[in-house]
N, C-alpha and C positions, 0 to 999 in steps of 0.2 A: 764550663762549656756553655756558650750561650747558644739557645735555641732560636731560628729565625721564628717571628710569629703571624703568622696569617690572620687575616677576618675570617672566621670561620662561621658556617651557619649550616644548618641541614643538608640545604642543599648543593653544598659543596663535599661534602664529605660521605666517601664512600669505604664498607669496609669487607665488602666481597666482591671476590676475582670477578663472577659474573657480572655482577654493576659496573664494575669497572669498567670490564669490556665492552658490557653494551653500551656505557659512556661514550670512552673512546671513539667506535664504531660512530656514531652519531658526532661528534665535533668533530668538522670539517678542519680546524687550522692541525690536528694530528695527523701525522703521516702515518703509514702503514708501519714503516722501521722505528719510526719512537715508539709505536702500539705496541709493539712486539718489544719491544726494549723493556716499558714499564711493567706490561704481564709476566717478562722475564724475570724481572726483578722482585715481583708482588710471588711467583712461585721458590723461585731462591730464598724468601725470608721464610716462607712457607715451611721449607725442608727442616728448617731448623727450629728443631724441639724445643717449646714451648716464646718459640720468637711468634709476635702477631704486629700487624701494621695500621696502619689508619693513613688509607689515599684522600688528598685533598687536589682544589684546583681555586687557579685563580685567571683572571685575562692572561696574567706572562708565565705563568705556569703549572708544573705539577710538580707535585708533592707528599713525597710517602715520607712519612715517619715511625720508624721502627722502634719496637716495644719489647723489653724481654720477658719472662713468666712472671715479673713483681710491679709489671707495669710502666717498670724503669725504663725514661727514654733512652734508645742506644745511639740512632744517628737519624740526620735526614736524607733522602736523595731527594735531588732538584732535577726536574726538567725543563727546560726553556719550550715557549709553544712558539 
């Protein structure tokens, strides 16, 4: 499986709900129903034991990549901005 790969750098990469949110909140090209889409999504990985993520962004979008307890990439979700 190939991983799509971002420029990543500090400050794009987020790896709590709260950051995220107040992210979100503050970028104006988010809408209220994507915000609540990706929080959705950032607490549904959440539920599941020993699953954790790492949110990114970039101009065309957002980006969670999920991790299971060994660090192993499991998938990404994509969000278009």
């Amino acid at each position: 499986m190939t991983k799509k790969l971002v420029e990543m750098s500090k400050e794009n990469l987020l790896i709590n709900i709260a950051d995220v949110n107040s992210f979100l909140l503050d970028d104006t090209r988010c809408s209220k129903e994507q915000k609540e889409e990706i929080i959705g999504t950032l607490w549904g990985i959440n539920q599941i034991k020993g699953r954790n993520w790492v949110f990114s962004h970039d101009w065309k979008e957002y980006i969670i990549d999920e991790y299971n307890e060994h660090n192993d990439f499991i998938k990404t979700y994509t969000f278009k901005v």
